[in-house]
C-alpha positions as a Markdown table, in Angstrom:
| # | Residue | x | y | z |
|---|---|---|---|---|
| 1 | Unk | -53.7 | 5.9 | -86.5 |
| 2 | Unk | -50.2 | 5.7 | -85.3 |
| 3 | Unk | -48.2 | 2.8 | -87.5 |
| 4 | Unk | -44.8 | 1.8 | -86.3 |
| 5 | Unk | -42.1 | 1.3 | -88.5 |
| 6 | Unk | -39.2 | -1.2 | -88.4 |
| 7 | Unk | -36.7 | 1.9 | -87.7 |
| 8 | Unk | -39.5 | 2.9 | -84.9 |
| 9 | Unk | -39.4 | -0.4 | -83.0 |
| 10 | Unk | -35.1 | -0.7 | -83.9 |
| 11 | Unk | -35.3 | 2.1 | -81.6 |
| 12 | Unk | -37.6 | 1.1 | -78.8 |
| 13 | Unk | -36.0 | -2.3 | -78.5 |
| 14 | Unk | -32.2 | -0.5 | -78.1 |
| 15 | Unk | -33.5 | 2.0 | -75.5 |
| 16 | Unk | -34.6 | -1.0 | -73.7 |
| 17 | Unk | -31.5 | -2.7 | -73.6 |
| 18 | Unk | -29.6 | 0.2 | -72.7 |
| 19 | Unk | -31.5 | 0.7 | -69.9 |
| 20 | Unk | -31.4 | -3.3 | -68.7 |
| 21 | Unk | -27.7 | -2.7 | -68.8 |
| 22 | Unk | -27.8 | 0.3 | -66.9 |
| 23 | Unk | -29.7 | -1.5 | -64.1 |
| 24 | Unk | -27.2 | -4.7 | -64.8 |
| 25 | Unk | -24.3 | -2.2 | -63.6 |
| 26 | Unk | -26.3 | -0.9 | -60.9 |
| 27 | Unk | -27.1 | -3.7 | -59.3 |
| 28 | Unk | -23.7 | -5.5 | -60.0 |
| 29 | Unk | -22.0 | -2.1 | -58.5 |
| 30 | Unk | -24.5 | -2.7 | -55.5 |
| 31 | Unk | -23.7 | -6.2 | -55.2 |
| 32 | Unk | -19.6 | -5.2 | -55.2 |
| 33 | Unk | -20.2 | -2.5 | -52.6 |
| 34 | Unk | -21.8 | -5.0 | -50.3 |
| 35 | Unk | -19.0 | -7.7 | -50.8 |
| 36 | Unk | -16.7 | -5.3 | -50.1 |
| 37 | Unk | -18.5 | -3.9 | -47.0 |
| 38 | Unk | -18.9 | -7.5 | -45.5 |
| 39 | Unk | -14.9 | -8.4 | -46.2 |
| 40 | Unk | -14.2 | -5.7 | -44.0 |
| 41 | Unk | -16.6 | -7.0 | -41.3 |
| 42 | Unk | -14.9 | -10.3 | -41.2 |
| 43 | Unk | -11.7 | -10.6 | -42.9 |
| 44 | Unk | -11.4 | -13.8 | -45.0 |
| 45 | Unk | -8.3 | -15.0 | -42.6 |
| 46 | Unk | -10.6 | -15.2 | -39.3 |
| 47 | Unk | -9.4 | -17.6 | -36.6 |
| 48 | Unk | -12.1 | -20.2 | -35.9 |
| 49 | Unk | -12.8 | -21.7 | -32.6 |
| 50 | Unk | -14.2 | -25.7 | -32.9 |
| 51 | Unk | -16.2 | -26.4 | -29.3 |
| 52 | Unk | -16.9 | -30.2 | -28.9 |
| 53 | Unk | -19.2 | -31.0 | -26.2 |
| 54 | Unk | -20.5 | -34.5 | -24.8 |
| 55 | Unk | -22.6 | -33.1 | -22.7 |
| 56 | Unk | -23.1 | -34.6 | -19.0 |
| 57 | Unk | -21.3 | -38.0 | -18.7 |
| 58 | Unk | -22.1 | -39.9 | -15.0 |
| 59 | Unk | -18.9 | -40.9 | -13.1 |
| 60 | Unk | -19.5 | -43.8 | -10.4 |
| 61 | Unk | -16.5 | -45.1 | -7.8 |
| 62 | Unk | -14.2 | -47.2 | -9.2 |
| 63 | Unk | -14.5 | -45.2 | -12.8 |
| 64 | Unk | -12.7 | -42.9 | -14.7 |
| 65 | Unk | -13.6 | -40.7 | -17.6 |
| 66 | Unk | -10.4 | -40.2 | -20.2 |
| 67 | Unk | -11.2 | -37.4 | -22.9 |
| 68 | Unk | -8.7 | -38.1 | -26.1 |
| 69 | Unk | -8.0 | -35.7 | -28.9 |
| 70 | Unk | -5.6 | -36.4 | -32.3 |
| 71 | Unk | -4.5 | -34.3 | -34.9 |
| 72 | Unk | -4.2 | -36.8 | -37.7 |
| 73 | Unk | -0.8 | -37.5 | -39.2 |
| 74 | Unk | -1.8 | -36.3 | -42.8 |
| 75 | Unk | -2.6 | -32.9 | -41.5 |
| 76 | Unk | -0.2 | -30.0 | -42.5 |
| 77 | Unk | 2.3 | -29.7 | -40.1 |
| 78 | Unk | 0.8 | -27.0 | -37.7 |
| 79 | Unk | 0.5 | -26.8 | -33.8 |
| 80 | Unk | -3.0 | -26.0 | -32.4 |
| 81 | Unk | -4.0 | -24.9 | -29.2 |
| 82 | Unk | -6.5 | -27.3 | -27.4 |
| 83 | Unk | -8.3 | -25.8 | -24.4 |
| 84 | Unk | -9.9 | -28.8 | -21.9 |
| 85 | Unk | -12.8 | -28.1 | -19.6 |
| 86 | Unk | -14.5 | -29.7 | -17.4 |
| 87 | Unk | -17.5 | -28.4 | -16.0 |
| 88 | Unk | -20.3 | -30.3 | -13.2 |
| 89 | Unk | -23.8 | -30.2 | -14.3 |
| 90 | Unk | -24.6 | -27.0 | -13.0 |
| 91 | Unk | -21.9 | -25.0 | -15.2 |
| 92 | Unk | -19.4 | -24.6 | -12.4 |
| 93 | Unk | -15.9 | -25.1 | -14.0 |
| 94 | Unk | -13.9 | -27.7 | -12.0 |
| 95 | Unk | -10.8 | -27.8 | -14.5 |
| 96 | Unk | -9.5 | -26.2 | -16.9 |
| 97 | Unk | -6.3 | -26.6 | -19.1 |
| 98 | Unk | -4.4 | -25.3 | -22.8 |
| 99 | Unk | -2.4 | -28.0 | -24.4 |
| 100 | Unk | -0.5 | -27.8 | -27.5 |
| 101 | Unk | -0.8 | -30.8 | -30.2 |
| 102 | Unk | 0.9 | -30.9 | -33.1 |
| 103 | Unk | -0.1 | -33.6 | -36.3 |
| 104 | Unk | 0.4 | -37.1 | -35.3 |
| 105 | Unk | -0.2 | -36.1 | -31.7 |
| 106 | Unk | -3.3 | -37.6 | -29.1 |
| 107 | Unk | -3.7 | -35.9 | -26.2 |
| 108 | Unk | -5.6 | -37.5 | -23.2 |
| 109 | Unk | -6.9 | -36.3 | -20.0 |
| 110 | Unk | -8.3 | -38.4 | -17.5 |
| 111 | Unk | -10.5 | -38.1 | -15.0 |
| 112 | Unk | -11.9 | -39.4 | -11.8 |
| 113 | Unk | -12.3 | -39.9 | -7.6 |
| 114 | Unk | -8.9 | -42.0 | -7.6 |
| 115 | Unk | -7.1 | -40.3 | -5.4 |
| 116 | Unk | -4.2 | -42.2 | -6.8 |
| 117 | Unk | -4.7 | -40.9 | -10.5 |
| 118 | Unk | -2.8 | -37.9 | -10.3 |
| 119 | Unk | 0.6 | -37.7 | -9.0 |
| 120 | Unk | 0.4 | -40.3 | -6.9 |
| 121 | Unk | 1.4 | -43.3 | -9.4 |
| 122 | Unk | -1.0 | -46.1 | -8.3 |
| 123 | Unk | -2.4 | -49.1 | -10.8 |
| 124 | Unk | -4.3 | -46.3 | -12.7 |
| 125 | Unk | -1.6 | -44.5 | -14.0 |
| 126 | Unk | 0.5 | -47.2 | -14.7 |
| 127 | Unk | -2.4 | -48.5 | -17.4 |
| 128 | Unk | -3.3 | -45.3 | -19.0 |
| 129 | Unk | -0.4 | -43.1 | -19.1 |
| 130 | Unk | -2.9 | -39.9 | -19.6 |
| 131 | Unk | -1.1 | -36.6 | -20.0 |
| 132 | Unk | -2.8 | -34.8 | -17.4 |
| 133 | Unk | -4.9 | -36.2 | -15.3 |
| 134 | Unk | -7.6 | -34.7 | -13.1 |
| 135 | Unk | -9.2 | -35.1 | -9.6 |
| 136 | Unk | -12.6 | -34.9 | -9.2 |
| 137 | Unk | -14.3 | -34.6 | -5.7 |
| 138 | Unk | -16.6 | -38.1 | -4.6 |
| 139 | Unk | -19.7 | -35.6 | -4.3 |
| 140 | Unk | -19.7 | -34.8 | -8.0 |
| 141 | Unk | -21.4 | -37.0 | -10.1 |
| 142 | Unk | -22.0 | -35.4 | -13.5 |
| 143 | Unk | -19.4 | -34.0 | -15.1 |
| 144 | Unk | -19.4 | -32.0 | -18.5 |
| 145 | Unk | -16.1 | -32.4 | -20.7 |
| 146 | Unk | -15.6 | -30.3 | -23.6 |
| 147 | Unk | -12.4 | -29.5 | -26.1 |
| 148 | Unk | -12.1 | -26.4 | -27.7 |
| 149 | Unk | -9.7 | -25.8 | -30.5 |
| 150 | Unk | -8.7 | -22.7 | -31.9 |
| 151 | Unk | -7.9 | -23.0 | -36.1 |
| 152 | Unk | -6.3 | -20.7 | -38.3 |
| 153 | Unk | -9.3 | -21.6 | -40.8 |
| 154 | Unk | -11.7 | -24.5 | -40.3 |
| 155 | Unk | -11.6 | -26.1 | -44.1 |
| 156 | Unk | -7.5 | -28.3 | -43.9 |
| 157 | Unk | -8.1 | -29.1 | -40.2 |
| 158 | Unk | -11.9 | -29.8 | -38.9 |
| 159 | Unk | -11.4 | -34.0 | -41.0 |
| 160 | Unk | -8.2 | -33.8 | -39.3 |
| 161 | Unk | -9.3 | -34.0 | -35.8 |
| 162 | Unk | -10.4 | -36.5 | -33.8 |
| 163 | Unk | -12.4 | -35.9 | -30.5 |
| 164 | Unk | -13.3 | -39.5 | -28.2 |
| 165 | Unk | -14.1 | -40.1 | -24.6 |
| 166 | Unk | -14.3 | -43.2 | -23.0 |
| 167 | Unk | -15.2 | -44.9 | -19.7 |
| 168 | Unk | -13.3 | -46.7 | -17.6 |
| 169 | Unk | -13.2 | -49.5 | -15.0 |
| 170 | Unk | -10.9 | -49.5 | -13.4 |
| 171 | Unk | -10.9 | -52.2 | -10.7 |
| 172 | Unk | -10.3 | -55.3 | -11.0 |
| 173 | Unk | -10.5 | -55.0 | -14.8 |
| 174 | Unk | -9.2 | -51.8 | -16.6 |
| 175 | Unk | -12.5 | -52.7 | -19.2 |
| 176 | Unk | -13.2 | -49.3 | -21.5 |
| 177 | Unk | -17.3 | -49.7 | -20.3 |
| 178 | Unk | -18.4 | -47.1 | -22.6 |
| 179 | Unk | -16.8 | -45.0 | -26.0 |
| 180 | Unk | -17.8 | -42.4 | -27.4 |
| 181 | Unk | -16.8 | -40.4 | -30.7 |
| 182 | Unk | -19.4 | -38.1 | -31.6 |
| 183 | Unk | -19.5 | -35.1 | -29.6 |
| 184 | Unk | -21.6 | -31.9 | -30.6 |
| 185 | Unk | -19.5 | -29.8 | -33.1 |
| 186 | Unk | -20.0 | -26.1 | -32.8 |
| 187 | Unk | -17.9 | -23.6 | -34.9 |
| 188 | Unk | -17.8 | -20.1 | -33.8 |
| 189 | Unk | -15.6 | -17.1 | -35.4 |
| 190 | Unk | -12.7 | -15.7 | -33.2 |
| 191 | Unk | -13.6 | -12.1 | -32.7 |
| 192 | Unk | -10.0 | -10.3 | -32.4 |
């Protein structure tokens, strides 16, 4: 009969906890090594890229489609790049266009089968003011506008920025016929 003494099981119980430290350490050594592996993967300053989409939006004669985009005033000063495109429905890019915005700032760009939009003054231009604007051609139909924005880090800008498109008649009454302000967010790492 084997009887086990209070020095016996002492013993037992501190070889135990030795070795549930020892795994402690391993697996916290483990855990380190991977951290540090991934940090190297992607470093923790990574540029993100913010993609708003609307997906396909119907133009009609006498329309036009103005995409707006503000850096609120309470963001840290910074100057973002802001990369318009507009696609048809198929995929085909019909325009595409960097702008620079800075806090405080909107950007618009406007769209439509005016020939009178761009450059060529006309009633449009003289009630929207757009910063670029953009001619479409009468035979497309659907377009696709989407904003891209490249951040230093998404956390002090993505509540800072504010993506809207609207519709627009604009004869006889320059009425905004449709607004929208929730595109589809997508946030994608900037692979240098």
């Amino acid at each position: 009969m084997c009887v086990q003494t209070e020095d016996s099981k002492s013993v037992s119980a501190t070889k135990h906890n030795l070795e549930k430290r020892r795994n402690m350490r391993t697996n916290l050594l483990f855990a380190g090594a991977m951290l540090l592996a991934i940090s190297r993967i992607t470093p923790a300053s990574a540029q993100v890229a913010a993609n708003y989409n609307w997906g396909g939006v119907h133009m009609m004669a006498n329309q036009a489609v103005c995409a707006n985009f503000r850096l609120d005033k309470a963001a840290a000063p910074v100057t973002l790049q802001v990369l318009f495109t507009l696609e048809d429905k198929s995929g085909a890019i019909l325009y595409q266009k960097y702008a620079n915005i800075t806090n405080g700032q909107t950007v618009q760009w406007c769209f439509s089968w005016n020939t009178g939009l761009g450059g060529g003054g006309g009633g449009f231009d003289h009630f929207l003011d757009p910063d670029y604007t953009i001619n479409v051609n009468p035979n497309v139909h659907t377009v696709v506008p989407q904003l891209r924005v490249n951040l230093p880090s998404p956390a002090p800008y993505l509540d800072m920025l504010t993506p809207t498109l609207e519709v627009i008649d604009f004869l006889p009454t320059f009425n905004v016929t449709s607004f929208a302000n929730n595109p589809h967010l997508t946030l994608l790492p900037i692979r240098e």
